[in-house]
VEXSEPA-333390 format. One record per residue: y, x, z of N, C-alpha, C in turn; residue number from 1. Coordinates in Angstrom, 3 decimals, always signed. Atoms other than C-alpha are relative to their C-alpha. Layout:
<nodes>
+----------+----------+----------+----------+----------+----------+----------+----------+----------+------+
!      n_v !      n_u !      n_w !     ca_v !     ca_u !     ca_w !      c_v !      c_u !      c_w ! resi !
+----------+----------+----------+----------+----------+----------+----------+----------+----------+------+
!        Y !        X !        Z !        Y !        X !        Z !        Y !        X !        Z !  NUM !
...
+----------+----------+----------+----------+----------+----------+----------+----------+----------+------+
</nodes>
This chain:
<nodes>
+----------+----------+----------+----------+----------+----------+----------+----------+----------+------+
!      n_v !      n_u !      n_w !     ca_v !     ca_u !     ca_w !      c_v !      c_u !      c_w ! resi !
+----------+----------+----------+----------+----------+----------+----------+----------+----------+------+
!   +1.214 !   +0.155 !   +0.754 ! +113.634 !  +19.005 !  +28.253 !   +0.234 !   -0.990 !   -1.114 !    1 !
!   -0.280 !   +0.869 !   +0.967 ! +113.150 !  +17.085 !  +25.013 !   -1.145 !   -0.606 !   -0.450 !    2 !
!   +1.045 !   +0.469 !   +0.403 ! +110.988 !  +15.329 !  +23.699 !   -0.745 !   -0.638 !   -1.823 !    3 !
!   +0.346 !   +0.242 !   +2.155 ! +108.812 !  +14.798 !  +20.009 !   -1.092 !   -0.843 !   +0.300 !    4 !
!   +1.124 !   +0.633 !   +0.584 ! +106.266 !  +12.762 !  +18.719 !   -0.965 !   +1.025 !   -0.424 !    5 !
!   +0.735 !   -0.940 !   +0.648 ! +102.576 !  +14.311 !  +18.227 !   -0.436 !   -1.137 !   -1.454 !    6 !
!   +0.925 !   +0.687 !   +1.243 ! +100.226 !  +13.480 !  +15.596 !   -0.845 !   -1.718 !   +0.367 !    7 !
!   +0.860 !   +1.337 !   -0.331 !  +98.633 !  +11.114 !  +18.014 !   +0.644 !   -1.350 !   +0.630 !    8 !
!   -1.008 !   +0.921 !   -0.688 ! +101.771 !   +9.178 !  +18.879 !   +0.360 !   -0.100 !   +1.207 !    9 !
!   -0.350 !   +0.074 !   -1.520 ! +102.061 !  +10.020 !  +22.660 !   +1.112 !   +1.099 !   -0.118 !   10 !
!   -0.881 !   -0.966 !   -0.329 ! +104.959 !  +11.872 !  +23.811 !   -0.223 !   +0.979 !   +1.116 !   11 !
!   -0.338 !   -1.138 !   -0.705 ! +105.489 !  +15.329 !  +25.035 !   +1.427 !   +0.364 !   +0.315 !   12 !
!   -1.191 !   -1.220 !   -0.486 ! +107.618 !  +17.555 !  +26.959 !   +0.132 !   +1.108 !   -0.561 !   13 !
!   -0.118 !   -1.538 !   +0.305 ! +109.040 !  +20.738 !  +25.572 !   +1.347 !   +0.544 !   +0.540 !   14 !
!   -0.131 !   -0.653 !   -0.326 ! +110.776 !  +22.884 !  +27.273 !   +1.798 !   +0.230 !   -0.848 !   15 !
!   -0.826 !   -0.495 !   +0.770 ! +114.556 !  +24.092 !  +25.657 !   -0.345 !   +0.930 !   -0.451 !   16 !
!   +0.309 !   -1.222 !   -0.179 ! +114.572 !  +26.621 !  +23.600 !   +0.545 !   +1.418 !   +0.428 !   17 !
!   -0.148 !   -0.841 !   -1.026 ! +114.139 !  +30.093 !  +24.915 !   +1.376 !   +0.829 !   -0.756 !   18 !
!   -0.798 !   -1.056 !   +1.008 ! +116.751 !  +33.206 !  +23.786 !   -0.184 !   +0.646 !   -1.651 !   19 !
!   +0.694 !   -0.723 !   +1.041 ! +114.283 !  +34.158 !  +21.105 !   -0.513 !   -1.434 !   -0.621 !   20 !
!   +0.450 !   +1.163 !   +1.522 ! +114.253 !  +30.661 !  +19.038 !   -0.855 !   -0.813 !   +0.418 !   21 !
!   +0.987 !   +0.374 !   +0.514 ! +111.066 !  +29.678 !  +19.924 !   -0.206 !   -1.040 !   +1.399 !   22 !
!   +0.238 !   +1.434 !   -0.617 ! +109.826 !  +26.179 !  +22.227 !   -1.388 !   +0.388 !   +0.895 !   23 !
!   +1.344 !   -0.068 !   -0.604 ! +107.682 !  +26.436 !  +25.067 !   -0.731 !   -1.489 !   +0.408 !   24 !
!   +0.387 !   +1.291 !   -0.035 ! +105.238 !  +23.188 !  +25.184 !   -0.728 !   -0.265 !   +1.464 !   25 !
!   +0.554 !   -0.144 !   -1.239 ! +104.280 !  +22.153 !  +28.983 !   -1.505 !   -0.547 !   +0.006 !   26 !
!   +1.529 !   +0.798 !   +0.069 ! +101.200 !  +20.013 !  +27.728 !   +0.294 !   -1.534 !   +0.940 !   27 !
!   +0.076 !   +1.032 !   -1.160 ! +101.836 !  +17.150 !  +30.077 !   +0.840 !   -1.366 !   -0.872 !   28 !
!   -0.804 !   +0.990 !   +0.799 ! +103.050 !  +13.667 !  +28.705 !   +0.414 !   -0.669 !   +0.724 !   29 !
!   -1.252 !   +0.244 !   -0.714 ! +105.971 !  +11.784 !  +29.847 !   -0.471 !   -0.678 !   +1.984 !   30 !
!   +0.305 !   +0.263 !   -0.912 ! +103.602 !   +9.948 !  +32.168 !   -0.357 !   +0.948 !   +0.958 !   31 !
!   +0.629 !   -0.425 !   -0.660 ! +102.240 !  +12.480 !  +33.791 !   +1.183 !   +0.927 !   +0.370 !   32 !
!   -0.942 !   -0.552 !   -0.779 ! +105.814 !  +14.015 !  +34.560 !   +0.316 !   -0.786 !   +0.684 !   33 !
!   -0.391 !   +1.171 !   -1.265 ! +107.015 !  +10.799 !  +36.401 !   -0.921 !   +0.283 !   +1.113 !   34 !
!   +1.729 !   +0.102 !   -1.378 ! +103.312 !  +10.850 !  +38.016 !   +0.412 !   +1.399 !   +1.580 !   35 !
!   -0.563 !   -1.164 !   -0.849 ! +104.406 !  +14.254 !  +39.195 !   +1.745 !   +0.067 !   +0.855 !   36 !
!   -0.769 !   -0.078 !   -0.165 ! +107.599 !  +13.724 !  +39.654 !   +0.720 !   -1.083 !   +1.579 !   37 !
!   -0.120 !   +0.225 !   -1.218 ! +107.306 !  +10.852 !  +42.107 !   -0.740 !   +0.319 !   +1.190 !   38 !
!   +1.240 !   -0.469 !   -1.381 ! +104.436 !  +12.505 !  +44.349 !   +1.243 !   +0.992 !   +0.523 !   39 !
!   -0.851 !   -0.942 !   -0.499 ! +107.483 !  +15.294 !  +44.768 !   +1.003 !   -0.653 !   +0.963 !   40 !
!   -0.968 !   +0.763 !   -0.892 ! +109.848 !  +12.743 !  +45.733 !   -0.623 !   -0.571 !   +1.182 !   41 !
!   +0.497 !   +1.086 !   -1.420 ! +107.519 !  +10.825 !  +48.198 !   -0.716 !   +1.268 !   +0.978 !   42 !
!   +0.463 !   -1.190 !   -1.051 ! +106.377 !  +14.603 !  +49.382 !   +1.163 !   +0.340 !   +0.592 !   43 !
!   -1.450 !   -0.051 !   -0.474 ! +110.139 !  +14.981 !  +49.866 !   +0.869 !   -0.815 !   +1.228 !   44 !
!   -0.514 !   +1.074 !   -1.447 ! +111.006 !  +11.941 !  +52.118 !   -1.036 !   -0.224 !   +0.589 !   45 !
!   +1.609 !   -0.282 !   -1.297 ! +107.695 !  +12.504 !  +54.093 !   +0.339 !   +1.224 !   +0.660 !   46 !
!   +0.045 !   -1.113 !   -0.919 ! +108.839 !  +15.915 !  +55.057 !   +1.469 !   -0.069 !   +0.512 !   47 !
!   -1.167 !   +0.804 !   -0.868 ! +112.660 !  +14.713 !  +55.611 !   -0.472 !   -0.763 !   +1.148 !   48 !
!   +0.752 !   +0.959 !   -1.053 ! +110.866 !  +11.604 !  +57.916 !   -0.162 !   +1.196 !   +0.911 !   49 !
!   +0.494 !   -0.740 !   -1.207 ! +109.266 !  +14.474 !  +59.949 !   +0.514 !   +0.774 !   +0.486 !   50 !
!   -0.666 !   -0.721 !   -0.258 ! +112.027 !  +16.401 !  +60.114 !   +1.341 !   -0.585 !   +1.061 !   51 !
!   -0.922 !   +1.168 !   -0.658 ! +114.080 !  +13.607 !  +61.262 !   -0.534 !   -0.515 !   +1.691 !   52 !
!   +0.823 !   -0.010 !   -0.789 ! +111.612 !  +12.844 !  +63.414 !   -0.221 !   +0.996 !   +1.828 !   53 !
!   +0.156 !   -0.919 !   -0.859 ! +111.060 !  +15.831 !  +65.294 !   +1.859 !   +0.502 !   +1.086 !   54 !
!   -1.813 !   +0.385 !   -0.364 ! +115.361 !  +16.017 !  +65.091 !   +0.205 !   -0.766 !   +1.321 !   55 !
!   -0.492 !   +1.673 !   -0.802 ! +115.090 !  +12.669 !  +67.024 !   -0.600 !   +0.651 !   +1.455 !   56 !
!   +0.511 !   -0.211 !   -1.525 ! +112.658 !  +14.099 !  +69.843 !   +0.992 !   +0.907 !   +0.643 !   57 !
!   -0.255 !   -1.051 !   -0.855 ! +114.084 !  +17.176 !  +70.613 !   +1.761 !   -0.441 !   +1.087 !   58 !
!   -1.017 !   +0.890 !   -0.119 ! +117.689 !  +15.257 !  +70.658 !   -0.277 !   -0.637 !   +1.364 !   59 !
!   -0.036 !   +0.899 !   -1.065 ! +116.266 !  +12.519 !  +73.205 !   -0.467 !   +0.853 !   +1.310 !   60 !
!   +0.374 !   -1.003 !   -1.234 ! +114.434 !  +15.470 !  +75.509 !   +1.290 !   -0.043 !   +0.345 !   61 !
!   -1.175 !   -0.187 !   -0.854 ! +117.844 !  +16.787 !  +75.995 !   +0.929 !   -1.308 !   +0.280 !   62 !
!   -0.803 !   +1.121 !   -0.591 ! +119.554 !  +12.967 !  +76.477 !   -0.631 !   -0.116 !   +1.036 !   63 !
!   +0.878 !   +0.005 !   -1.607 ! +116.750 !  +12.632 !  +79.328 !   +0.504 !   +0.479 !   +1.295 !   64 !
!   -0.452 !   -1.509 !   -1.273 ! +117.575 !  +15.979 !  +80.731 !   +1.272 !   -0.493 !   +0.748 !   65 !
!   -1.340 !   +0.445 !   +0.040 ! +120.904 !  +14.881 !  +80.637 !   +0.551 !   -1.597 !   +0.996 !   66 !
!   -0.310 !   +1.454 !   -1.142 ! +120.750 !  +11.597 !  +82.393 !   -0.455 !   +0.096 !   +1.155 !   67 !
!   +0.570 !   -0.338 !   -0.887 ! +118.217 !  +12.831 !  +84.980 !   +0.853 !   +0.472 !   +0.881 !   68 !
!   -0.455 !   -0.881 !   -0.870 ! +120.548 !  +15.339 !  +85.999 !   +1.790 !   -0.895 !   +0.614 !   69 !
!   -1.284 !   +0.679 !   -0.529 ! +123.797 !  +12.538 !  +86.074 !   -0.704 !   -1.117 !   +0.953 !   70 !
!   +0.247 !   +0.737 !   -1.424 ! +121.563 !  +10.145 !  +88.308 !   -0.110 !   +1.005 !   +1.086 !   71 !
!   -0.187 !   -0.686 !   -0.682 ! +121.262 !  +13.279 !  +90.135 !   +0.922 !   +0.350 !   +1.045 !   72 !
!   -1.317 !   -0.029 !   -0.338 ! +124.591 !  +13.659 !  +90.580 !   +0.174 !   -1.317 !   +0.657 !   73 !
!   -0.935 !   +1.421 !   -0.816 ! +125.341 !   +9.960 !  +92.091 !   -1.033 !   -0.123 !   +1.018 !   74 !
!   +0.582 !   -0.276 !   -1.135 ! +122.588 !  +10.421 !  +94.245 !   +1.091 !   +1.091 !   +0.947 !   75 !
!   -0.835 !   -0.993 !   -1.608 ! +124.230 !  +13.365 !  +95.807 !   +1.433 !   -0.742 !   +0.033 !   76 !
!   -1.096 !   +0.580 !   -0.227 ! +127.777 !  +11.527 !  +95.707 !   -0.085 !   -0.818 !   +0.570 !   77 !
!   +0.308 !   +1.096 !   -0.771 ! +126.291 !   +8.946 !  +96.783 !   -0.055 !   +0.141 !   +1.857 !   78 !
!   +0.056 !   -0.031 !   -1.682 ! +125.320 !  +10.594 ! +100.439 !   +1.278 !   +1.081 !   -0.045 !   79 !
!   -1.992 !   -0.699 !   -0.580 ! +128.937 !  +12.452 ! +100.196 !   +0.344 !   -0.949 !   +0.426 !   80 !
!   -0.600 !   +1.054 !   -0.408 ! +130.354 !   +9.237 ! +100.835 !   -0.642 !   -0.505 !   +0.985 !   81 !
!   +0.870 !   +0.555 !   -1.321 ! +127.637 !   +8.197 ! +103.439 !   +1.037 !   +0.799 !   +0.649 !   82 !
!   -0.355 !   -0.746 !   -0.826 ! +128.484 !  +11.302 ! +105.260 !   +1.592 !   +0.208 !   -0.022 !   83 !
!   -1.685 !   -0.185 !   -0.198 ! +132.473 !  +11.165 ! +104.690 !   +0.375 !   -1.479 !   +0.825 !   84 !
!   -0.154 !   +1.435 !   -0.395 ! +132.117 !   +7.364 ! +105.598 !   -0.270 !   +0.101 !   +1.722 !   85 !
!   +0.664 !   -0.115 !   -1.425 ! +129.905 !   +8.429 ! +109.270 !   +1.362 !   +1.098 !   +0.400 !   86 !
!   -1.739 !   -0.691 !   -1.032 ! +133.060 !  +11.091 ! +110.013 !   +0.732 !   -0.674 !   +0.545 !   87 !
!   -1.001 !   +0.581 !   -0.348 ! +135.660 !   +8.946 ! +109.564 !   -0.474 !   -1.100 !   +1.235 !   88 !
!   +0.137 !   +0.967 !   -0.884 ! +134.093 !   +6.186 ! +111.444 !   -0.132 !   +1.033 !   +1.243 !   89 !
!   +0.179 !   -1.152 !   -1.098 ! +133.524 !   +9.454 ! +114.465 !   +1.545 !   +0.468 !   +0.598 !   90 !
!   -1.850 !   -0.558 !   -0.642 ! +137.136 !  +10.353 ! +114.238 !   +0.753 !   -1.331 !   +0.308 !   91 !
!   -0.463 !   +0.889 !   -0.321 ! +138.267 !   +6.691 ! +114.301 !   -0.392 !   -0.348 !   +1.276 !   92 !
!   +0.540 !   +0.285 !   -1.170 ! +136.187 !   +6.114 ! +117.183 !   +0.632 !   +0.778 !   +1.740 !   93 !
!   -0.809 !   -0.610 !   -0.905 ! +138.010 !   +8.376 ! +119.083 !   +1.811 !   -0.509 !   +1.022 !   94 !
!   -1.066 !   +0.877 !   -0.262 ! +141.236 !   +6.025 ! +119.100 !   -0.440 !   -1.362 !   +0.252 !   95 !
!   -0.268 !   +1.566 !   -0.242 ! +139.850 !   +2.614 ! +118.564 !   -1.422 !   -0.852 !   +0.511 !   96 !
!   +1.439 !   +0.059 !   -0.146 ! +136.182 !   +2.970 ! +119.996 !   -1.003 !   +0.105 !   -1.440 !   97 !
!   +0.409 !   +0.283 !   +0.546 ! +133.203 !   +2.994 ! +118.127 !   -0.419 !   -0.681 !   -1.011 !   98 !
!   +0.294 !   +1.417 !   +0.432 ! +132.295 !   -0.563 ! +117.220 !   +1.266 !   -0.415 !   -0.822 !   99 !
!   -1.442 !   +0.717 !   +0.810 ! +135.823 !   -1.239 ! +115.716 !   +0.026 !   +0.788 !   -0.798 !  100 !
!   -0.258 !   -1.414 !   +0.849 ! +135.875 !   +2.385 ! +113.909 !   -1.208 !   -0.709 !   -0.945 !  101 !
!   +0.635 !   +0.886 !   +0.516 ! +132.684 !   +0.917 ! +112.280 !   +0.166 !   -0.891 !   -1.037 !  102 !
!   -0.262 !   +1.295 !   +0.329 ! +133.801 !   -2.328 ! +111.311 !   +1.552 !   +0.651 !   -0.879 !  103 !
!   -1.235 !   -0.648 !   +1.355 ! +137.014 !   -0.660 ! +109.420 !   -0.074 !   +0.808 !   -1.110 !  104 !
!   +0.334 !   -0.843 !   +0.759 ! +135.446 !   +1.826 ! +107.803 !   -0.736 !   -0.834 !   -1.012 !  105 !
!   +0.638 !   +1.481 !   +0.479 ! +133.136 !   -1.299 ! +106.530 !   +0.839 !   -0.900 !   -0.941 !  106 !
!   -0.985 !   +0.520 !   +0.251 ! +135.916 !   -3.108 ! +105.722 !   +0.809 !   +0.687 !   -1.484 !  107 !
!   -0.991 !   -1.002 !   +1.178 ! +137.621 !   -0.191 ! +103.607 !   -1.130 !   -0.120 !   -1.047 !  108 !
!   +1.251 !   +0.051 !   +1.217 ! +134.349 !   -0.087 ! +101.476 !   -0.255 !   -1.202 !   -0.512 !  109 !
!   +0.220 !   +1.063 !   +0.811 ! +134.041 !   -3.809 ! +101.168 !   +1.293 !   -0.500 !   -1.322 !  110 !
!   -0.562 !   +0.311 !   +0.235 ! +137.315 !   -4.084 ! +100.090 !   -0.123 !   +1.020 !   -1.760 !  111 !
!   +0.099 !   -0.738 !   +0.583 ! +136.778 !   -0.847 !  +97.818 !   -1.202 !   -0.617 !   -1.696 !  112 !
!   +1.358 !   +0.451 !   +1.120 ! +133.311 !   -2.770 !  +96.207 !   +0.982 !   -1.391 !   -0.598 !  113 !
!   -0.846 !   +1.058 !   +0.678 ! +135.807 !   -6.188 !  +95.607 !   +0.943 !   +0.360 !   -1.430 !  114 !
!   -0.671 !   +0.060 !   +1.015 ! +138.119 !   -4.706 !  +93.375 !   -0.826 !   +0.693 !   -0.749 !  115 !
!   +0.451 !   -0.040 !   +1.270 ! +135.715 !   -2.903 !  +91.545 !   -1.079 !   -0.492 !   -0.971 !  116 !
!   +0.654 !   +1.136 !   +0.801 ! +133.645 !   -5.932 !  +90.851 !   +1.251 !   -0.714 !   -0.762 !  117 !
!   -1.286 !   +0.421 !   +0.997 ! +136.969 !   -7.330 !  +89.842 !   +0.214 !   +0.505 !   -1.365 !  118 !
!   -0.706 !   -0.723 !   +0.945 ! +137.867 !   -4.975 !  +87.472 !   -1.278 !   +0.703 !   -1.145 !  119 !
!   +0.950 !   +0.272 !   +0.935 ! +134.080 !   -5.029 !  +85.853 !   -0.220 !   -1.088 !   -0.613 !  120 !
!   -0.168 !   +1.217 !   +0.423 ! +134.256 !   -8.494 !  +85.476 !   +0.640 !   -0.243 !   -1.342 !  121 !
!   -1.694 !   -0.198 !   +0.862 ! +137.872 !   -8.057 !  +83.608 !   -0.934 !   +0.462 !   -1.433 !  122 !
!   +0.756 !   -0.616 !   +1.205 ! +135.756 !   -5.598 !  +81.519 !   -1.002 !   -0.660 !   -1.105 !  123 !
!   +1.173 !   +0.894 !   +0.629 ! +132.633 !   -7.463 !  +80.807 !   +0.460 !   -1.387 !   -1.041 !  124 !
!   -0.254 !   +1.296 !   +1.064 ! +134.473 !  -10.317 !  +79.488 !   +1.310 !   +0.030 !   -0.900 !  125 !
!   -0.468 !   -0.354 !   +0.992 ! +136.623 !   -8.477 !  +77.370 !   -0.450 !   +0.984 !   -1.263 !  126 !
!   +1.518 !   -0.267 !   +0.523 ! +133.078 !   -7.313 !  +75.244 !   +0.361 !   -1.288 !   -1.252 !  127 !
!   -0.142 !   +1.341 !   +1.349 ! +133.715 !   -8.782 !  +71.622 !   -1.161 !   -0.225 !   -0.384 !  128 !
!   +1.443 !   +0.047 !   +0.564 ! +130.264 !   -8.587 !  +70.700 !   +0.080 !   +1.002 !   -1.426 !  129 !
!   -0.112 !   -0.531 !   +1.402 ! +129.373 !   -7.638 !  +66.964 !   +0.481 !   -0.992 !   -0.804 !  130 !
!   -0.745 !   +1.126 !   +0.789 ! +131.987 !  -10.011 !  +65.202 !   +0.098 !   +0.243 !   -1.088 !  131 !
!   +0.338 !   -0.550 !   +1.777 ! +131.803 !   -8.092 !  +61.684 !   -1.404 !   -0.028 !   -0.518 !  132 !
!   +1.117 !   +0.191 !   -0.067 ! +127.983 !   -7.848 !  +61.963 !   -0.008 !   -1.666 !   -0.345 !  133 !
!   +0.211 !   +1.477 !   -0.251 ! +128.083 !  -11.912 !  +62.679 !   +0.749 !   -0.473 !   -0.932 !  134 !
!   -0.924 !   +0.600 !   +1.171 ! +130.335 !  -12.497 !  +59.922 !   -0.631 !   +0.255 !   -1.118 !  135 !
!   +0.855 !   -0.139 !   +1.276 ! +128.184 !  -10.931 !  +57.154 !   -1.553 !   -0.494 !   +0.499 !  136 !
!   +1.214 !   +0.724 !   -0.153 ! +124.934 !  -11.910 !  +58.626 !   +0.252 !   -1.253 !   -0.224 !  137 !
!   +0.268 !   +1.176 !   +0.331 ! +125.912 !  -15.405 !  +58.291 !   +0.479 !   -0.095 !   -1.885 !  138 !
!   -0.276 !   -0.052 !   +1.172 ! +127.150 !  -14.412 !  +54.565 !   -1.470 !   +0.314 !   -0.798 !  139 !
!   +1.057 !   -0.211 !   +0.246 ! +123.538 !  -13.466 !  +53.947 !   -0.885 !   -1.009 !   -0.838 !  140 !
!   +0.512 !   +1.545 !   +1.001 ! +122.238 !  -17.047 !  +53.042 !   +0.907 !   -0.468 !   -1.375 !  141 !
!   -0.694 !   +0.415 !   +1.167 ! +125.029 !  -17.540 !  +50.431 !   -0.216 !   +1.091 !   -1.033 !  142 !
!   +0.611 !   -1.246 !   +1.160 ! +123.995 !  -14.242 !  +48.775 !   -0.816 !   -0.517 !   -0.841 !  143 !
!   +0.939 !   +0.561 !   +0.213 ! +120.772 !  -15.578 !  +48.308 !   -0.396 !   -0.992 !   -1.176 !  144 !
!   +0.021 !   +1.507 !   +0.223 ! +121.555 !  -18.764 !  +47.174 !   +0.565 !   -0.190 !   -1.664 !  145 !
!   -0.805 !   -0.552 !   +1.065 ! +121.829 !  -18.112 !  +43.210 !   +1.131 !   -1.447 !   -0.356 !  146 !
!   -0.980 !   +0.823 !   +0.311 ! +124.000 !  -21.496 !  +42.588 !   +1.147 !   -0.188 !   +0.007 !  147 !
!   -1.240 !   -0.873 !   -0.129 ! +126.874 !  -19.995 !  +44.358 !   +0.334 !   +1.489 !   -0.472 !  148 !
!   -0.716 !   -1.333 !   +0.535 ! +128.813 !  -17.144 !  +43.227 !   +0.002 !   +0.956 !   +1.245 !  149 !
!   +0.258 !   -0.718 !   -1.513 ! +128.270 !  -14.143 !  +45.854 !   +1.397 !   +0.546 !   -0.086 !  150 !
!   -1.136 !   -0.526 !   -0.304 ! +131.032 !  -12.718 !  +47.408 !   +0.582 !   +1.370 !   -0.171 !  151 !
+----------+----------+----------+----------+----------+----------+----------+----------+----------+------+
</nodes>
């Protein structure tokens, strides 16, 4: 589009011209294309937003689904191991009584929960945090600060 001067000093839009020479004039002046132009844009990232939006639900339904069905799962693993734990202690009991079959089977599981508190521990405190995050957030105040030169 281009633009001229009228008679009354406001500016218009016109149009390029067409194959046949001649200038089509839209009537509208510069303001009133911006005017239009940002209601399009802010109708534009209002219907992105809701699109995003809706993106986001349908997304977290299925993370739900999805977790529901893995506590699911450690529930039932969970009484596999009851019930593999009550065998063994049944078949041990057969050699070393009951009460001792018991107490080993006990034993194998405490020992089982030790190392893998151990080896969460190990984990947990090898967790750097956000050390790049924490390095420009504290660069934040010197931005700011017009007396210094920003980085």
């Amino acid at each position: 589009m281009s633009e001229h001067s009228t008679h009354t000093g406001t500016h218009r839009a016109t149009a390029p011209p067409r194959n046949d020479g001649t200038t089509e004039t839209s009537g509208a002046s510069l303001g009133e294309l911006f005017s239009e132009l940002s209601r399009n844009v802010s109708a534009l990232v209002s219907q992105e937003v809701e699109l995003a939006k809706a993106e986001l639900r349908a997304t977290a339904r299925t993370a739900g689904k999805g977790a529901g069905m893995y506590a699911g799962a450690g529930v039932a693993g969970h009484f596999v191991l009851l019930f593999l734990s009550l065998a063994a202690v049944a078949g041990l009991a057969n050699w070393i009584g009951l009460g001792y079959a018991a107490l080993v089977i006990a034993a194998l599981w405490a020992i089982i929960a030790a190392v893998l508190f151990v080896a969460g521990r190990k984990q947990f405190r090898d967790v750097e945090g956000l050390q790049q995050t924490g390095e420009t957030i504290k660069e934040i105040p010197r931005t700011f600060n017009s007396k210094e030169d920003t980085p």
